[in-house]
C-alpha distance (Angstrom), angle and dihedral (degrees) to the residues before:
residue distance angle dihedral
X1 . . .
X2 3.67 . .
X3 4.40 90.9 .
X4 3.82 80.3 51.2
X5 3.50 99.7 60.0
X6 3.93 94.7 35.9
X7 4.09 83.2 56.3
X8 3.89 87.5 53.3
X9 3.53 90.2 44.5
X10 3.78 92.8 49.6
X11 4.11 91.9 51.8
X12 3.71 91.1 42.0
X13 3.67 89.4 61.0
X14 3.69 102.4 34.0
X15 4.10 118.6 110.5
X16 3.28 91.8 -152.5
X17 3.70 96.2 53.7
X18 3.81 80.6 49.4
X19 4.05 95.6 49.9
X20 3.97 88.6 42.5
X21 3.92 89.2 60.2
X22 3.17 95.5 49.0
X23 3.90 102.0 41.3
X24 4.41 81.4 56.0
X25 3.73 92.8 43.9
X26 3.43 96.2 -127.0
X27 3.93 111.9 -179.5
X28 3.89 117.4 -95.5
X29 3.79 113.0 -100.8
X30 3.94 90.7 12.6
X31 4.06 110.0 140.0
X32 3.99 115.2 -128.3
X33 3.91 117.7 -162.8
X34 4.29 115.7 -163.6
X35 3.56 108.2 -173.2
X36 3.97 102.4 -138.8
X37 3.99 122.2 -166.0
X38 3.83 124.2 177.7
X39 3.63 140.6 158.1
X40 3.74 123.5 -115.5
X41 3.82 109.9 -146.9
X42 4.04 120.2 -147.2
X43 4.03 92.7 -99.5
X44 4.30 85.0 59.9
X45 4.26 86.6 -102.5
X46 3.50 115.6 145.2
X47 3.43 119.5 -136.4
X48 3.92 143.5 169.6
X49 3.72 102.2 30.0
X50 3.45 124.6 -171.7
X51 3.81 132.0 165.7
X52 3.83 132.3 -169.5
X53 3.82 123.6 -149.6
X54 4.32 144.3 135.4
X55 3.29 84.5 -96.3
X56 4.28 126.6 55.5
X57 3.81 82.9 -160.9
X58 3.89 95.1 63.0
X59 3.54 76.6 37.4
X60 3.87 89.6 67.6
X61 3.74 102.3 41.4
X62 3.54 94.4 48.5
X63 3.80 84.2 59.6
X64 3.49 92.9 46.0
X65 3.86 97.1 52.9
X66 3.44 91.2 47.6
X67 3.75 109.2 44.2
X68 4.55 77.6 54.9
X69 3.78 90.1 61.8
X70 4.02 113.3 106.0
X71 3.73 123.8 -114.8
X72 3.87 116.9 -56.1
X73 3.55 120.0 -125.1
X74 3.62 118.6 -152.8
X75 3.34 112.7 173.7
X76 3.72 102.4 85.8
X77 4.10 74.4 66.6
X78 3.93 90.8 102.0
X79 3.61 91.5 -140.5
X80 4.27 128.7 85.6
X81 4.39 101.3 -97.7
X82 3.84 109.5 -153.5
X83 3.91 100.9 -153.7
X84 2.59 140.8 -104.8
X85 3.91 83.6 57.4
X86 3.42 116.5 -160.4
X87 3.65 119.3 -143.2
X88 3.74 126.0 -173.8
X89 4.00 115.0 -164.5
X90 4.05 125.5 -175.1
X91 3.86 99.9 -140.6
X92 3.97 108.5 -156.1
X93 3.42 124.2 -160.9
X94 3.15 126.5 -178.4
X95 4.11 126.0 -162.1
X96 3.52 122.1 -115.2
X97 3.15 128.1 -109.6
X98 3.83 133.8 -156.1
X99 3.53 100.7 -105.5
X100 3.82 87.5 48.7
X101 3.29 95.9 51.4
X102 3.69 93.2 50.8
X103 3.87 79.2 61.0
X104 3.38 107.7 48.7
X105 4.62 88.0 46.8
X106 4.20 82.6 52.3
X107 4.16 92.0 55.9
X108 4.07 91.5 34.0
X109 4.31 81.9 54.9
X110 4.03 85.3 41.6
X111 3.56 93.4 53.4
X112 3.48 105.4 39.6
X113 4.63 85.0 54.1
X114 3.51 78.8 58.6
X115 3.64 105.1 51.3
């Protein structure tokens, strides 16, 4: 889904994320899912997040990232949405490697010539 992949996104470009691997050692290039569930009230708030993961500390950020994201609005959806809906979102990370990092510094560099 399109919330899926801007969740990804989000954790693929967070720091912390980033600082978290590192701090637990995970392997470079090693894939990390956190199971995420949450409610999404009437107004679009999200509310009672909870993840599920190895590690409580992926755990955490998940929660963080997710309880940052704006209002959800679901009905573009198509379909009638009893609320609260419940939506349950696999958050993959995946740990970075050198070569990506190398990457990711060359676009940060890029960006900030262009700003």
């Amino acid at each position: 889904s399109s919330a899926q992949s801007d969740f990804n996104k989000m954790v693929r470009d967070s720091e912390s994320f980033r600082k978290t691997a590192e701090t637990l050692g995970l392997a470079p290039g090693s894939v990390h899912t956190i199971q995420t569930t949450f409610l999404v009230e009437e107004d679009g708030s999200i509310t009672n997040i909870t993840a599920s993961s190895e590690y409580p500390q992926l755990e955490a950020e998940a929660i963080r990232i997710i309880s940052t994201l704006p209002k959800i609005d679901l009905s573009d959806s198509g379909a009638p949405v009893h609320f609260p809906h419940t939506m349950k979102i696999p958050i993959t990370y995946r740990v970075e490697t050198e070569a990506m990092k190398k990457l990711r510094l060359r676009k940060e560099a890029r960006r900030k010539k262009t700003n």
